[in-house]
RODO-2510 file (C-alpha; in nm, 4 decimals, decimal comma):
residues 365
     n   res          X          Y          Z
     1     x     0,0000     0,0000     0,0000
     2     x     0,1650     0,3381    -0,0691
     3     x     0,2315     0,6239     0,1083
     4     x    -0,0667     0,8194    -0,1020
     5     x    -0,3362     0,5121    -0,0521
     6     x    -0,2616     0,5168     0,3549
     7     x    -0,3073     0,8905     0,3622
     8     x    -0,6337     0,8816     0,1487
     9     x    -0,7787     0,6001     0,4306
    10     x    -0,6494     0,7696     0,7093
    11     x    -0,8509     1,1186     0,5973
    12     x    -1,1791     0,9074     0,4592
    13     x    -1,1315     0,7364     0,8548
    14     x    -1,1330     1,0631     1,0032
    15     x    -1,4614     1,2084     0,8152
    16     x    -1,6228     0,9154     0,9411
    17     x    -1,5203     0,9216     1,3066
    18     x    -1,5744     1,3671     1,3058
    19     x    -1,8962     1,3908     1,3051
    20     x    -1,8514     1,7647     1,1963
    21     x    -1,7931     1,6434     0,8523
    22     x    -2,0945     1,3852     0,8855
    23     x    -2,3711     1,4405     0,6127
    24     x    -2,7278     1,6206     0,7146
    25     x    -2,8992     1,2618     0,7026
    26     x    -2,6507     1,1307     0,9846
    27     x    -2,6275     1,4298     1,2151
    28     x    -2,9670     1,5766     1,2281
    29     x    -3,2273     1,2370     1,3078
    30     x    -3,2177     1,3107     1,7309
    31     x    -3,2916     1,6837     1,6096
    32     x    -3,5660     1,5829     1,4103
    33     x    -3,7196     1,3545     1,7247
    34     x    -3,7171     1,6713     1,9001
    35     x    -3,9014     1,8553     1,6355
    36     x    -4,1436     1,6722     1,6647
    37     x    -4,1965     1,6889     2,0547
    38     x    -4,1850     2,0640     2,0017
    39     x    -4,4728     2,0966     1,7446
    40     x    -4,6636     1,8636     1,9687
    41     x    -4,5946     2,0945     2,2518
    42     x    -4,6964     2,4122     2,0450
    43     x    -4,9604     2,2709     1,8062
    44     x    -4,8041     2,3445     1,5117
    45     x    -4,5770     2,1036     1,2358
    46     x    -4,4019     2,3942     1,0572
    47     x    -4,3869     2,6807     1,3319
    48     x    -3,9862     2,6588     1,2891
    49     x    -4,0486     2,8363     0,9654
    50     x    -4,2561     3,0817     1,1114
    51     x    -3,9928     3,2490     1,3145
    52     x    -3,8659     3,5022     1,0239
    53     x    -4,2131     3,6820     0,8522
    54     x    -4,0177     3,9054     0,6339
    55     x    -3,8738     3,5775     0,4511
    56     x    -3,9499     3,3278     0,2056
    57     x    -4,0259     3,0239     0,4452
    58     x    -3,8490     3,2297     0,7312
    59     x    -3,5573     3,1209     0,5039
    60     x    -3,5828     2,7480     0,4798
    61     x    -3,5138     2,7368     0,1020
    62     x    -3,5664     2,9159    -0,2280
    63     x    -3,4371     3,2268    -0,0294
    64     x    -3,2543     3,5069    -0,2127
    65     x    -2,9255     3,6415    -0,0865
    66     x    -2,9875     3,9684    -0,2723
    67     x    -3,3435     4,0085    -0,1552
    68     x    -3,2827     3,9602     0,1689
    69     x    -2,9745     4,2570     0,1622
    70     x    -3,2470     4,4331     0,0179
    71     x    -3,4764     4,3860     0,2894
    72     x    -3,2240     4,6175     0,5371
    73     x    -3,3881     4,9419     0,5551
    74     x    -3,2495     5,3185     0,6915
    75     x    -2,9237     5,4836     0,8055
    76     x    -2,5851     5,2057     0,8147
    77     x    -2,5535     5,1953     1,2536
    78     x    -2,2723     4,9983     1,3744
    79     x    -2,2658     4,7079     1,1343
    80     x    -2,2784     4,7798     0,7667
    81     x    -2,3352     4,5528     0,4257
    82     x    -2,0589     4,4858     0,2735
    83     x    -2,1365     4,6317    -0,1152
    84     x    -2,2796     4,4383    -0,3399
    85     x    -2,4700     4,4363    -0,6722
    86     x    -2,7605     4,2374    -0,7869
    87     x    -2,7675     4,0978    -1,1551
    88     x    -2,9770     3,9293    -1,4026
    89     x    -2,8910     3,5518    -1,4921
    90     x    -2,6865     3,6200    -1,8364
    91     x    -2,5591     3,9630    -1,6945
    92     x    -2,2612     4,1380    -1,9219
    93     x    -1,9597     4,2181    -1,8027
    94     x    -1,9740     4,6091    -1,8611
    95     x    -2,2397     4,6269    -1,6127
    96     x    -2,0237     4,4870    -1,2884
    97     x    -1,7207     4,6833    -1,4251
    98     x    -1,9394     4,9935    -1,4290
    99     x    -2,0273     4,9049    -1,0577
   100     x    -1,6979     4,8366    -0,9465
   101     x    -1,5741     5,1799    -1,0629
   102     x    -1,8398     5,3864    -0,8821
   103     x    -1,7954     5,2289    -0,6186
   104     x    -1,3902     5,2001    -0,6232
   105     x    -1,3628     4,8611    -0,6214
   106     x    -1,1076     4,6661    -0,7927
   107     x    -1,0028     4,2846    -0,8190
   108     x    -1,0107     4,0408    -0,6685
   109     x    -1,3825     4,0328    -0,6199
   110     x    -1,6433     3,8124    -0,5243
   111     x    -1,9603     3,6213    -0,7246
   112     x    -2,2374     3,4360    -0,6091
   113     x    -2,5030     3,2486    -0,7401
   114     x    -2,8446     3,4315    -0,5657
   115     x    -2,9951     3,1199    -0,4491
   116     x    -2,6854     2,9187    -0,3249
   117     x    -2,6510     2,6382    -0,0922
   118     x    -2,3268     2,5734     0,0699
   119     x    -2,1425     2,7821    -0,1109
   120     x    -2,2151     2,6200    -0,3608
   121     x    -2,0625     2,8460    -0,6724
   122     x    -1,9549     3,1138    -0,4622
   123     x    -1,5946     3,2063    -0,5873
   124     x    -1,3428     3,4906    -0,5095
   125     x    -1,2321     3,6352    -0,9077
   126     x    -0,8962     3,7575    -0,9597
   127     x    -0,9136     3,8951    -1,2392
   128     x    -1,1734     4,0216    -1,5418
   129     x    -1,1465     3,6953    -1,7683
   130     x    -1,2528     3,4737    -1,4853
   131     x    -1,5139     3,7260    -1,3841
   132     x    -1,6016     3,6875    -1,7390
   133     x    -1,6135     3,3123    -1,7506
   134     x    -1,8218     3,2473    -1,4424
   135     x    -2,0807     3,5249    -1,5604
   136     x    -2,1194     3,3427    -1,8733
   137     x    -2,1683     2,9613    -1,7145
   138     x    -2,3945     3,1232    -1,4205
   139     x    -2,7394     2,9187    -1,4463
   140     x    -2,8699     3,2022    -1,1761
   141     x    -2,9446     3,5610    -1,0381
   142     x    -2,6173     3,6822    -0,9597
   143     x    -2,4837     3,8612    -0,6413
   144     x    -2,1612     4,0819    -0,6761
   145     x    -1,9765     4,1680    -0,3992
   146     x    -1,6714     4,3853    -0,2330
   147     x    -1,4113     4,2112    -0,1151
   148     x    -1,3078     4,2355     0,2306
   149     x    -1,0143     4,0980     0,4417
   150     x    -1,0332     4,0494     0,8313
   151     x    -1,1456     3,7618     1,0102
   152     x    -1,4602     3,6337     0,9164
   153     x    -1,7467     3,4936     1,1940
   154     x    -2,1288     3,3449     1,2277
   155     x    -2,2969     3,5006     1,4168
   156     x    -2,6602     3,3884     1,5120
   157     x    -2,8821     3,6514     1,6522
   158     x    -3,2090     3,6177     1,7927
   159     x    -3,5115     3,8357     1,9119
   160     x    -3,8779     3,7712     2,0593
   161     x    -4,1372     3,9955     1,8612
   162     x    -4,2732     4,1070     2,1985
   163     x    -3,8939     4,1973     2,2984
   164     x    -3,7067     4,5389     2,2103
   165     x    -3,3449     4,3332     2,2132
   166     x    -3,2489     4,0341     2,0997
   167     x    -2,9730     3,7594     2,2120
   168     x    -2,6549     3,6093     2,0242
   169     x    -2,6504     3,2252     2,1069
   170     x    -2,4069     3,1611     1,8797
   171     x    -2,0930     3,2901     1,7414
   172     x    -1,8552     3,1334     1,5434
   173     x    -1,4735     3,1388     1,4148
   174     x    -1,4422     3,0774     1,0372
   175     x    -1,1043     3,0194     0,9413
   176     x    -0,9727     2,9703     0,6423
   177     x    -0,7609     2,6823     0,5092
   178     x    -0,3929     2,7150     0,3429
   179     x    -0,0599     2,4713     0,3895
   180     x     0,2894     2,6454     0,4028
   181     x     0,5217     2,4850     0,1034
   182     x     0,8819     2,3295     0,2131
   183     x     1,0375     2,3996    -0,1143
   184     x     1,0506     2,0261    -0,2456
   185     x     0,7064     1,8390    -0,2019
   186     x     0,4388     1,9086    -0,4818
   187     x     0,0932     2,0181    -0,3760
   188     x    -0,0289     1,6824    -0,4251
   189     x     0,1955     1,6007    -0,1210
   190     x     0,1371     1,8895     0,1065
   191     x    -0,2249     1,7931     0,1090
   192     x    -0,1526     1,4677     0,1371
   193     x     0,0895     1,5118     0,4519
   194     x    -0,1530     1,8078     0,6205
   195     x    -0,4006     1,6059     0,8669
   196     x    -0,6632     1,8569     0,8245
   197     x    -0,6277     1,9174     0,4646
   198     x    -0,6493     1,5422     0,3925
   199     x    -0,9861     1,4847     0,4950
   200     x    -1,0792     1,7279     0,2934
   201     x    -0,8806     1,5234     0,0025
   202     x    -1,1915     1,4381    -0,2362
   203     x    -1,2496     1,8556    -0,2979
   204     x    -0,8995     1,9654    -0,2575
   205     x    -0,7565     1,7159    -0,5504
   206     x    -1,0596     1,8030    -0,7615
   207     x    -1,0701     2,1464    -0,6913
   208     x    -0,6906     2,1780    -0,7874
   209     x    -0,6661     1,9176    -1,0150
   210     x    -0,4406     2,0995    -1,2880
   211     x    -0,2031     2,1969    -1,0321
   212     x    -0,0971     1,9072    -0,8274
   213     x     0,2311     1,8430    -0,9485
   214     x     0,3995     2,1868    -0,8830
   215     x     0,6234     2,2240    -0,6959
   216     x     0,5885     2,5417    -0,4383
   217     x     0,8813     2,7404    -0,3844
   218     x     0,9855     2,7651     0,0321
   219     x     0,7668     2,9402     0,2073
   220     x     0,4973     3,0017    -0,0070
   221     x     0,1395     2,9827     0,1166
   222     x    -0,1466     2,8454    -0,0733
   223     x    -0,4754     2,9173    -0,0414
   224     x    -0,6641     2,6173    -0,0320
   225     x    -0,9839     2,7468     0,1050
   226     x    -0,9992     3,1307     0,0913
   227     x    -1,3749     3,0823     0,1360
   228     x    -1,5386     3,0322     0,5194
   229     x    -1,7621     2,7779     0,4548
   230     x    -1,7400     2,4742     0,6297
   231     x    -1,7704     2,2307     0,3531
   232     x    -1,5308     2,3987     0,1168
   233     x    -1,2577     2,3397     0,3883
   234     x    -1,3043     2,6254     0,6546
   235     x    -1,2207     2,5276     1,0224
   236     x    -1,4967     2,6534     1,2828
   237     x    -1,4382     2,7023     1,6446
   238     x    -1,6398     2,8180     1,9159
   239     x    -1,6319     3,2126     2,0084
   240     x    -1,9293     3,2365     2,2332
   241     x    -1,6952     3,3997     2,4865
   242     x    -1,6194     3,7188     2,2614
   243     x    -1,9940     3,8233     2,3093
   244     x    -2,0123     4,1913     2,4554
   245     x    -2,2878     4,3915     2,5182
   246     x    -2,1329     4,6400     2,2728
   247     x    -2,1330     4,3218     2,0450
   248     x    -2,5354     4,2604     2,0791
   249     x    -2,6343     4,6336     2,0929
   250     x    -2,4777     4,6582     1,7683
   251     x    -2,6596     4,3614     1,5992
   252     x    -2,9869     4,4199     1,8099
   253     x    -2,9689     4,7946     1,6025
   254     x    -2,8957     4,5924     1,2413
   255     x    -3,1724     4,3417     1,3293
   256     x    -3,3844     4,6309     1,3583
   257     x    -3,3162     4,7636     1,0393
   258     x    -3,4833     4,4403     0,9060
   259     x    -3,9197     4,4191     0,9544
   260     x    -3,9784     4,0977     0,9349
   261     x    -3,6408     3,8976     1,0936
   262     x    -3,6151     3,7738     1,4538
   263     x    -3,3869     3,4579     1,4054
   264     x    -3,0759     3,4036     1,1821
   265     x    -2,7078     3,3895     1,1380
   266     x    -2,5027     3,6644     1,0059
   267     x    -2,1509     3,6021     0,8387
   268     x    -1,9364     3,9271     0,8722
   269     x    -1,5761     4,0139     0,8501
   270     x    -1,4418     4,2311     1,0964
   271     x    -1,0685     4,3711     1,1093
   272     x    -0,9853     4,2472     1,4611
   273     x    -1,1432     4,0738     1,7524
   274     x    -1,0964     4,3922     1,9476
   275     x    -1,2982     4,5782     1,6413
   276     x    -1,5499     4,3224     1,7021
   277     x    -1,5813     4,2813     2,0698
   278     x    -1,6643     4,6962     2,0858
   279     x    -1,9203     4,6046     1,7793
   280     x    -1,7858     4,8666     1,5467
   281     x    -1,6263     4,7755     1,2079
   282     x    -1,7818     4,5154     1,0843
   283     x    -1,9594     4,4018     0,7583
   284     x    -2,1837     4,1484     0,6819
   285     x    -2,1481     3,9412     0,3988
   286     x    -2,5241     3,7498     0,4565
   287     x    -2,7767     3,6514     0,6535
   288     x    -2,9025     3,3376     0,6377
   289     x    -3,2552     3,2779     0,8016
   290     x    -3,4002     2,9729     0,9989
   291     x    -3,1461     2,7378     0,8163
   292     x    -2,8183     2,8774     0,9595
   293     x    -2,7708     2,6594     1,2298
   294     x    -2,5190     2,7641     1,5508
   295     x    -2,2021     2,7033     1,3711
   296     x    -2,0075     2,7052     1,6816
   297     x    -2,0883     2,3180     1,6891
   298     x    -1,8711     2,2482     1,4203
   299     x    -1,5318     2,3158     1,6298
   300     x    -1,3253     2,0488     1,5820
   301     x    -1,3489     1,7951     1,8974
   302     x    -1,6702     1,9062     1,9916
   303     x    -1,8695     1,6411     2,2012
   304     x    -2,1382     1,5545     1,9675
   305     x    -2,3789     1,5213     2,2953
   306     x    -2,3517     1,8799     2,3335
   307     x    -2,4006     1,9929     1,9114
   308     x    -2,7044     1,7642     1,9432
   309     x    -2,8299     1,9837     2,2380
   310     x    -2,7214     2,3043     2,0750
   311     x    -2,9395     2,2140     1,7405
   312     x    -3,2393     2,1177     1,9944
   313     x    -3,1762     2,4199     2,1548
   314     x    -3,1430     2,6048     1,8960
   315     x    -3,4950     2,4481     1,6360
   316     x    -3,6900     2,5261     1,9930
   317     x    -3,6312     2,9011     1,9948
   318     x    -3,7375     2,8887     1,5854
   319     x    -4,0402     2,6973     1,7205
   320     x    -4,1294     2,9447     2,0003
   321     x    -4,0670     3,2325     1,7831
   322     x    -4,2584     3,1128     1,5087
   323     x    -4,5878     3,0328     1,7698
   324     x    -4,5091     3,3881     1,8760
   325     x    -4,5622     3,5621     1,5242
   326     x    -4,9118     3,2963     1,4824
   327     x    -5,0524     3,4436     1,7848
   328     x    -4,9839     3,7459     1,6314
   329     x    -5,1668     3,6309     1,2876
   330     x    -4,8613     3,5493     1,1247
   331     x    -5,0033     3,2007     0,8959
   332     x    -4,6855     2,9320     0,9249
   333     x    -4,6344     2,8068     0,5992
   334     x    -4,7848     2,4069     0,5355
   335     x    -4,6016     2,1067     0,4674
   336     x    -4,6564     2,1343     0,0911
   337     x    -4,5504     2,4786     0,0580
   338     x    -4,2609     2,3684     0,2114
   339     x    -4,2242     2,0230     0,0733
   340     x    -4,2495     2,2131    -0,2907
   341     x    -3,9687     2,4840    -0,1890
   342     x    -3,7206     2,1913    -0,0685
   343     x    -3,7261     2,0386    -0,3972
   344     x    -3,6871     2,3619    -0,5807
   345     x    -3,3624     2,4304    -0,3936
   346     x    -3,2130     2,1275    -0,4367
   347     x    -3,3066     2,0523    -0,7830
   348     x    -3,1151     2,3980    -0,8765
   349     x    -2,7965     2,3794    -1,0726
   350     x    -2,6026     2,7334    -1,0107
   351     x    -2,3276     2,6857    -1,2839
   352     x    -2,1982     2,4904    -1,5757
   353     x    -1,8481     2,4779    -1,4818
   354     x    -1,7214     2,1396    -1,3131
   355     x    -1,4466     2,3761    -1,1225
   356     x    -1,7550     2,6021    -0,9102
   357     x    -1,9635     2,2871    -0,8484
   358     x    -1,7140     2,0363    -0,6413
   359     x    -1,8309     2,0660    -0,3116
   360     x    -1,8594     1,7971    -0,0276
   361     x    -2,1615     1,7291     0,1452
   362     x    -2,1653     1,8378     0,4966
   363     x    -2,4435     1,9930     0,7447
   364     x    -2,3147     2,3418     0,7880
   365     x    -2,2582     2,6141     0,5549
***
């Protein structure tokens, strides 16, 4: 057996012990028990999707990252949107290069497909023929957008309709991936030899297929996953001890800003933790609705007892939210609006190009 085959096993082993990297169908069947004691308790099968009125589905599926951007109303507070510009599937070139000048933006820059899952097409463009190319093979709305360095994190924010301030349950490291070259292996070989970047061996291979063989000179990083997203490589750790009260006034005065939303996670970048910590400084990149689950679980090493009891935690509050807004009048949506939406999203195709599309399975975004 060669050196290559053991390291392969050893990294397919690993995926299958971490249950961070196990697949929704695995992870989430004690959550789903749990579910259902909660819409017994509350008399009410799809009250988790209830929680967010001012969303499609409270942001279950089918949800658009540019409408929901649009949705933020008034004067930037603490937190600001990161810039970004909304185009039409089929969208020309001039027009983002138009943007990017009034704005003062140059490359590299980042595209999204407006209905992703994952991040699932996302991709950070260096330069304007690849910008170009992924325009072109696009199968979706399109969502353009600044971008910005720092250190990116999830935060999950929540708020009671009947309650003037909100909470932050959750709050998450996202760090990217990249291995350090030694001047003699190939990239084949660092990824091989790096025990984190090995189980991640099926995308990184793929992802970098034309490149393998090269030979890195000393010292020279490489990017492997410049992305935060957990199943494109990103490590998460837990970061529930940064939370301030500067921290939650500032996203209790964004969550304001937004009629409609009372539970979600935001991903931001922020240029330090001591930017964050005084809540000042920071810029959201998107907000994902009932669906972003408290990526803190994801930390490498952590118990799975206690992610289990996080995600229970964590569907409850949806559920008591969402019976909040029906007392209210708010109508939850039914199973086959639902069912209908699910298959939608997952039926979608965001782009022709092999290169955007290789992405692993795993729970978390």
């Amino acid at each position: 057996m060669t050196w290559r085959t053991k390291r392969l096993l050893w990294g397919r082993w690993q995926r299958l012990i971490r249950w961070e990297f196990w697949p929704v169908w695995a992870v989430y069947p004690p959550v789903f028990l749990w579910w259902v004691i909660e819409a017994l308790r509350h008399g009410g099968w799809t009250l988790w999707t209830n929680c967010n009125p001012g969303m499609l589905a409270s942001g279950m599926a089918m949800e658009s990252k540019g409408e929901i951007l649009d949705a933020f109303e008034g004067d930037e507070g603490k937190v600001r949107l990161a810039k970004y510009l909304r185009l039409q599937e089929g969208a020309d070139f001039s027009e983002m290069a138009s943007w990017m000048t009034d704005q003062g933006l140059s490359f590299p820059i980042v595209l999204k497909p407006d209905l992703g899952l994952r991040g699932q097409g996302v991709e950070i463009v260096k330069d304007e023929a690849a910008a170009r190319r992924w325009l072109a093979e696009c199968r979706d709305e399109i969502v353009v957008q600044e971008m910005i360095g720092g250190i990116e994190f999830g935060v999950h924010w929540a708020r009671f309709p009947d309650e003037k301030g909100g909470r932050i349950d959750s709050l998450c490291g996202k760090l990217t991936q990249s291995i350090t070259a030694d001047g003699s292996r190939t990239l084949e070989e660092l990824i091989l030899a790096d025990d984190r970047a090995v189980m991640m061996a099926g995308y990184y291979l793929s992802k970098y297929e034309d490149q393998l063989s090269r030979v890195l000179a000393e010292g020279e990083e490489f990017d492997l996953a410049p992305i935060g997203t957990h199943s494109r490589g990103a490590v998460f750790t837990d970061e529930r001890k940064l939370v301030t009260p500067e921290l939650l006034a500032a996203f209790d005065e964004l969550g304001a800003r937004y009629e409609g939303f009372h539970f979600g996670r935001y991903d931001v970048k922020v240029p330090s933790v001591e930017d964050f910590q005084a809540g000042k400084n920071i810029a959201v990149l998107e907000l994902n609705g009932v669906t972003g689950e408290p990526a803190h679980i994801y930390q490498p090493g952590y118990p799975w007892w206690k992610g289990m009891r996080d995600l229970c935690l964590h569907f409850s509050t949806a559920t008591k939210i969402g019976a909040a807004h029906r007392d209210l009048g708010v109508v939850p949506p039914t199973f086959g609006e639902l069912w209908e939406l699910t298959r939608a999203h997952a039926g979608k195709d965001y782009l022709e190009v092999d290169e955007f599309k290789k992405v692993e399975s795993s729970p978390e975004s």
